[in-house]
N, C-alpha and C positions, 0 to 999 in steps of 0.2 A: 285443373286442380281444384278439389272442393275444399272446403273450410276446414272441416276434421282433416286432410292431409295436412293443412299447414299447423293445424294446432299439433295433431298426433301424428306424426312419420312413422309410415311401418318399420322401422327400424326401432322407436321406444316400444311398440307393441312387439315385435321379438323381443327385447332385451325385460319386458314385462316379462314373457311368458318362460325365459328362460329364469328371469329369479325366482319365479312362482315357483315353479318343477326345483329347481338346487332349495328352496326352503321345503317344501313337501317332502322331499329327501330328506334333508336334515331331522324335519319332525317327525319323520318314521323312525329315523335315527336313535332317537332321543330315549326311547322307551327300549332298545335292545343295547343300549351301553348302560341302564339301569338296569334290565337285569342279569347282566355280564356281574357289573359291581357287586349284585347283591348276593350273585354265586361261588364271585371270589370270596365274599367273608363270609358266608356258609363254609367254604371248603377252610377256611385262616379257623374258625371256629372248630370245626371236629378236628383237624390236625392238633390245635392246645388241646383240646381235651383226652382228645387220645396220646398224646404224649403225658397232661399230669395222671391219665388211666394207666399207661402204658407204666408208670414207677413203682405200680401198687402190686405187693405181694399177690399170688396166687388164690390165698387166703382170702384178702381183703375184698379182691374182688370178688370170688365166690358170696360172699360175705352181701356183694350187692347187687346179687345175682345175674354176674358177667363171667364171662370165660376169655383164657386169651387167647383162645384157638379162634372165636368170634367175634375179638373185640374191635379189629376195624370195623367189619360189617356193623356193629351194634350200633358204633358210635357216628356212622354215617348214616343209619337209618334213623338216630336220633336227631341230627343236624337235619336232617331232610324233612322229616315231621315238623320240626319245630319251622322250617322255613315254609313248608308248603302250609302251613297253619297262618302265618302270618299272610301269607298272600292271601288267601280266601276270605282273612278279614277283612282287609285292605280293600278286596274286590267287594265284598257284599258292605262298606261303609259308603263305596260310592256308588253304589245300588238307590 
């Protein structure tokens, strides 16, 4: 038996290398439960807005140059712009 066994038992170097791998996990983790959250409130967002869109006369909306034959799609491709805007700042700020 050499020195490092008695200091280090292969048994702490397993249980190392098993919390290394369960944290590597975890911090892979960590960046796709942020952009899970950040898709639920893109989608909480065009839902209001498409609903205070969705109470406006025919008119009004013409008026601001929406249709309500279109207006899901519109107001999801606005929510979708506006988010995918935001990420590429975000990305080129830690550039």
């Amino acid at each position: 038996m050499t020195i490092n066994d008695q200091i280090l038992p292969a048994e702490a170097h397993a249980a190392n290398k098993a919390t290394g791998t369960l944290l590597n996990w975890i911090g892979r983790l960590g960046p796709r439960i942020m952009t899970w959250a950040v898709t639920c409130a893109d989608e909480y967002a065009a839902a209001a807005m498409y609903e205070q869109l969705s109470a406006l006369s025919d008119a009004e909306l013409m008026r601001r140059g929406l249709s309500r034959a279109t207006l899901a799609h519109d107001v999801r491709a606005t929510c979708d712009r506006v988010s995918n805007s935001a990420t590429s700042s975000k990305a080129q700020a830690r550039s």
